[in-house]
C-alpha positions in Angstrom: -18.0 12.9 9.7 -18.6 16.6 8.3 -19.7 16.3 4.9 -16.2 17.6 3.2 -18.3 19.7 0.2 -19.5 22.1 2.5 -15.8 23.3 3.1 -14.9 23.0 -1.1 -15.2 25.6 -3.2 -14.3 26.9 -6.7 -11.9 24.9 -8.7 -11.4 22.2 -6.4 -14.9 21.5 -6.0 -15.1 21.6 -9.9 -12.5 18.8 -9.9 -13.9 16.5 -7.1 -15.4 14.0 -7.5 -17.9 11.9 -4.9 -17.8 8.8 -3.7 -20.5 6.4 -2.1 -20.4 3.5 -0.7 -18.5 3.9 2.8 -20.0 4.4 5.9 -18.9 5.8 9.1 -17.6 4.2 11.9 -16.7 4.0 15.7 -13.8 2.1 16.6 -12.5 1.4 20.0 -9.7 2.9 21.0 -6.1 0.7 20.0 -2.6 1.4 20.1 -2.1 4.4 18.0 1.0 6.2 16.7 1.6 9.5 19.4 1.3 11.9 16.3 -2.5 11.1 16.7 -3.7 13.7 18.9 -7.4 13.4 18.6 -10.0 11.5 17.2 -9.9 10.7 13.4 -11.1 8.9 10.2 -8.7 6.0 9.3 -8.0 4.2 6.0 -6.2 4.9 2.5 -7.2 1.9 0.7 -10.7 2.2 -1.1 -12.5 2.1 -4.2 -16.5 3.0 -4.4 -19.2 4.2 -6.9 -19.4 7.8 -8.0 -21.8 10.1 -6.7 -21.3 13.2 -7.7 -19.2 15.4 -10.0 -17.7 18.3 -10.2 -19.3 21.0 -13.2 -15.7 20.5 -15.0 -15.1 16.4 -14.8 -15.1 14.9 -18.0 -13.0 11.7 -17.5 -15.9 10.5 -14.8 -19.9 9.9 -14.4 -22.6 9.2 -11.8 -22.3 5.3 -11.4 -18.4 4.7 -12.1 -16.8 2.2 -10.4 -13.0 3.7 -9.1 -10.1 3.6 -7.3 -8.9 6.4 -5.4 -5.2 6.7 -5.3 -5.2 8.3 -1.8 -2.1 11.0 -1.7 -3.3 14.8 -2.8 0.3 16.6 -3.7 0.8 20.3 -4.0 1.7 19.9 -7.3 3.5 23.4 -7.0 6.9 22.3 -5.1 9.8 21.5 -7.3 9.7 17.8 -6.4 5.7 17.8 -8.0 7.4 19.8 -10.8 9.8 17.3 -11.3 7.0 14.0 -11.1 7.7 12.8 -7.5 4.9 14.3 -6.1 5.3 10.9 -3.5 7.6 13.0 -1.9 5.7 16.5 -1.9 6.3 17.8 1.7 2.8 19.4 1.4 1.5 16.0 0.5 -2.6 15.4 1.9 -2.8 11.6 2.5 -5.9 9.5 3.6 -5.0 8.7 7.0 -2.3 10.4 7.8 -2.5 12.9 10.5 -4.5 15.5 10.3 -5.5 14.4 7.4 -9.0 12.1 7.5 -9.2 8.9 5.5 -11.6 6.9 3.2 -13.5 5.5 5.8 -16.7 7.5 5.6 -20.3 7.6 3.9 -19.0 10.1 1.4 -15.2 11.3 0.3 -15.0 14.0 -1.9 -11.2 13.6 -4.1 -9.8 15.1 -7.5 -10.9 13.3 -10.5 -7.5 13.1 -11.7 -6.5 10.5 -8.7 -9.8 8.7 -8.9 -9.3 5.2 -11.9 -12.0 3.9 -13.7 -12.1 0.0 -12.9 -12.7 -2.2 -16.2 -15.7 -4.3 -15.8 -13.8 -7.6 -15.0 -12.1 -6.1 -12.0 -13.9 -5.3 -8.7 -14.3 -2.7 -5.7 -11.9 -5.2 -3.7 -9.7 -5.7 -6.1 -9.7 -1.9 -6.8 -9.2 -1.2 -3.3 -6.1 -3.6 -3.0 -4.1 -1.5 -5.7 -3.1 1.1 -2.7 -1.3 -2.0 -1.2 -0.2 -3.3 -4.3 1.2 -0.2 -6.1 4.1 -0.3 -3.0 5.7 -3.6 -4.7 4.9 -2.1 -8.1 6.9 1.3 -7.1 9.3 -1.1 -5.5 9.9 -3.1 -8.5 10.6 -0.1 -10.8 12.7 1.4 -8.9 14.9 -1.8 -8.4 14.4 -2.1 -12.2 13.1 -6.0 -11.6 13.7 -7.6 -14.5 14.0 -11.5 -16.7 17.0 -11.1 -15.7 16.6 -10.3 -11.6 16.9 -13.1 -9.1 14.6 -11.6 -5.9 14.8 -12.0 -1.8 11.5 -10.6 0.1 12.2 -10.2 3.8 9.1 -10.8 5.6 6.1 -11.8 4.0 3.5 -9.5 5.5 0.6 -7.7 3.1 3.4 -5.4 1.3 5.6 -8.5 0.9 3.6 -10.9 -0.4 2.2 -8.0 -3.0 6.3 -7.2 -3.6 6.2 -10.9 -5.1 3.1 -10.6 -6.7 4.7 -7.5 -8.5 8.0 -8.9 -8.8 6.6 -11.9 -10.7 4.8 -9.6 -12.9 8.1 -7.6 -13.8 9.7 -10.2 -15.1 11.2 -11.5 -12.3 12.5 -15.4 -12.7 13.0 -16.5 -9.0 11.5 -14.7 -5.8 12.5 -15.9 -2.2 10.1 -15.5 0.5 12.4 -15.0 4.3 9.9 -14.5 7.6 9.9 -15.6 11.0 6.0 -16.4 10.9 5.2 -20.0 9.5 1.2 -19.0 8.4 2.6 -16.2 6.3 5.6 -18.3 4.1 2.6 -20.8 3.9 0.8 -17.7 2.3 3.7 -17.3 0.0 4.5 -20.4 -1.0 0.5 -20.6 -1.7 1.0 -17.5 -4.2 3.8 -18.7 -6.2 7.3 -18.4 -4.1 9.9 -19.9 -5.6 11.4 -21.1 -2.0 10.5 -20.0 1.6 13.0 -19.3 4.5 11.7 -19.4 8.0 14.6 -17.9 10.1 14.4 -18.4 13.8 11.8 -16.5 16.0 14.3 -16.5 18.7 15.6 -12.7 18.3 15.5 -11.7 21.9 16.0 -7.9 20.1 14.2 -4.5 20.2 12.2 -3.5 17.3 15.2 -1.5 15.6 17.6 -3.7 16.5 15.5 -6.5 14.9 15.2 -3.9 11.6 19.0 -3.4 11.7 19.5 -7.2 11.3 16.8 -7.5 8.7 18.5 -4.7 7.0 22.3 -6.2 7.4 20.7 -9.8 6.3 19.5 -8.0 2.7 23.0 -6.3 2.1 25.0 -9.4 3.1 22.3 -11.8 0.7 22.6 -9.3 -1.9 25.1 -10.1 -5.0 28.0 -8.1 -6.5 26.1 -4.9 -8.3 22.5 -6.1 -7.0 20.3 -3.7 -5.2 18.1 -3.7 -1.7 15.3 -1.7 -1.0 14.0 -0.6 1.9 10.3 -0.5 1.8 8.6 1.1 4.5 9.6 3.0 7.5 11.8 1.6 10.0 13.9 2.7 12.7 15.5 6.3 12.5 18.5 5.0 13.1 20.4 1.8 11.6 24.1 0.8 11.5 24.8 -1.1 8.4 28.1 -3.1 7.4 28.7 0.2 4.8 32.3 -1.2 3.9 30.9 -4.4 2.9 28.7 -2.4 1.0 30.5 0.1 -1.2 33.0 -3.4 -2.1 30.1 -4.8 -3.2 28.7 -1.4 -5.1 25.5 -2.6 -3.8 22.6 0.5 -4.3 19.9 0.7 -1.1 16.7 2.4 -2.7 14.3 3.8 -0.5 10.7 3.7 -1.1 7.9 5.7 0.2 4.8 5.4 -0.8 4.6 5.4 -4.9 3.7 7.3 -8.0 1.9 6.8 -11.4 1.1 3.3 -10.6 -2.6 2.7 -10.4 -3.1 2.4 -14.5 -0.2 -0.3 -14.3 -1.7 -2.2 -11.0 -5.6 -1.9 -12.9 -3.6 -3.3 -15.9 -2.1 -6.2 -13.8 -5.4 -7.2 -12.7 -7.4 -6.8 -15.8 -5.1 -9.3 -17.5 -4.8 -11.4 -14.9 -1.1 -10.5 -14.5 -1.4 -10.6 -10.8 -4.1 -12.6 -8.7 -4.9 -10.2 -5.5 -7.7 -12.2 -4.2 -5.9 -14.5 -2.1 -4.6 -12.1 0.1 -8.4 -10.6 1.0 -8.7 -13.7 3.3 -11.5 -12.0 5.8 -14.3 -10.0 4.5 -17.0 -7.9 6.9 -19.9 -5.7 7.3 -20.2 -2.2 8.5 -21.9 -3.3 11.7 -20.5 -1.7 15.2 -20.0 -5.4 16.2 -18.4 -6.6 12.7 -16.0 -3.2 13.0 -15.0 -4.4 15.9 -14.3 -7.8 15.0 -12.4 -6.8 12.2 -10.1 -4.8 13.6 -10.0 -7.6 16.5 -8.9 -9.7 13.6 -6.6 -7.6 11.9 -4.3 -7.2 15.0 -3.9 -10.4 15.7 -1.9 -11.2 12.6 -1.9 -14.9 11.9 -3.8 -16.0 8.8 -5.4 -12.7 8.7 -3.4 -10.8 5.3 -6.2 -8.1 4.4 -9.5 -7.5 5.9 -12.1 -6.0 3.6 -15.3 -3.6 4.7 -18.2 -3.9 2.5 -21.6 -2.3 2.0 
């Protein structure tokens, strides 16, 4: 990969700060969304050692351990003006076309959006905040609570960290739902209050399958409660609306988060929320252990999150 300081200047450069501790790689080709047209760096989820610093960091020093909170907003458009810069339509995000992502020898980022890690929390742990801070946005804006009974349909990586941060809010009772037996397992392992494992025999498209999921949450939901919908689904969804509005149920989106990585380091430097469980494979930066890992990683199963390190 081009060394990104060569194209910095000015300001910016004066703000960045470097990052070692990532190598790059060659992966085979998988099944990739069709707004990749061409070769790219992957990955948003990272945390590394300081390298470098711009002439005008203060907050950061050769030899920090951070985490790099991996969206760069515009910080000019009234949504940035108005503090959520997760929506910024001008928003540069690791990994997201054409944007490049964190997996590289060097990544050059603002200081502002790189966390110091205390000294009882590690790179991995750092790195799972990107993951995490999702539930923790989640939670916020559901307003979990003492007071907040809580369903999580599907128990993948952002659901089981949902719980972890649900837990964490306050919450009294989470219920895990998912069709996959390995992951309620997984849950029930982390602290779910009850697991559901509703039938795998949906003979039903992918949105179809989404539109259920989403119908199940309104219908489960009480009098007054809320659903969110984290993540992106189908474009299109029809949703028992009338059932709904008798209900005055609220549906929240959530996309992506903001002003969450001090919380999340907070979390884990009080032991408020365990994320090591859910690193369940860990690998090298070997062509053959690359390749493994994202072997691994597709097949689902037992694997929750796979971790590269030096």
């Amino acid at each position: 990969m081009e060394d990104n300081r060569e194209r910095m200047g000015g300001q910016e450069e004066n703000m960045a700060a470097w990052l070692l501790g990532i190598k790059n790689l060659k992966i085979l080709p998988y099944h990739l969304p069709s707004l990749v047209k061409q070769p790219m760096v992957i990955g948003h989820e990272c945390a590394g050692v300081i390298e470098e610093v711009g002439s005008e960091v203060t907050s950061l020093a050769v030899g920090d351990r951070v985490a790099l909170e991996p969206g760069k907003s515009c910080r000019q458009c009234s949504l940035c003006k108005d503090g959520r810069y997760n929506l910024c339509p001008g928003m540069k995000f690791f990994g997201s076309p054409p944007t490049n992502g964190c997996l590289a020898n060097q990544v050059v980022h603002p200081a502002s959006l790189c966390y110091k890690l205390p000294e009882n929390v590690s790179l991995e742990e750092g790195a799972m905040c990107e993951p995490l801070s999702v539930g923790v946005h989640a939670c916020r804006r559901a307003s979990v609570g003492p007071e907040t009974n809580v369903l999580i349909i599907g128990s993948g990586p952002i659901g089981l960290v949902t719980m972890l941060a649900a837990y964490a809010f306050g919450a009294p009772r989470v219920v895990v739902a998912d069709v996959d037996k390995q992951r309620l397992h997984k849950a029930q392992g982390l602290g779910a209050s009850s697991i559901i494992q509703v039938s795998p025999n949906i003979e039903v498209c992918h949105d179809q399958y989404n539109h259920k999921t989403m119908s199940t949450a309104l219908k489960a939901s009480r009098s007054g409660g809320k659903v969110c919908l984290i993540g992106l689904a189908g474009s299109e969804m029809t949703v028992p609306l009338t059932a709904v509005s008798a209900k005055e149920v609220d549906i929240i989106g959530i996309f992506r988060y903001r002003n969450t990585w001090p919380l999340c380091i907070d979390f884990l430097r009080t032991g408020k929320i365990n994320v090591e469980p859910l690193i369940t494979h860990r690998f090298g930066f070997s062509q053959k252990d690359i390749e493994e890992a994202f072997e691994t990683s597709s097949h689902g199963g037992s694997a929750i999150k796979v971790m590269f390190n030096l």
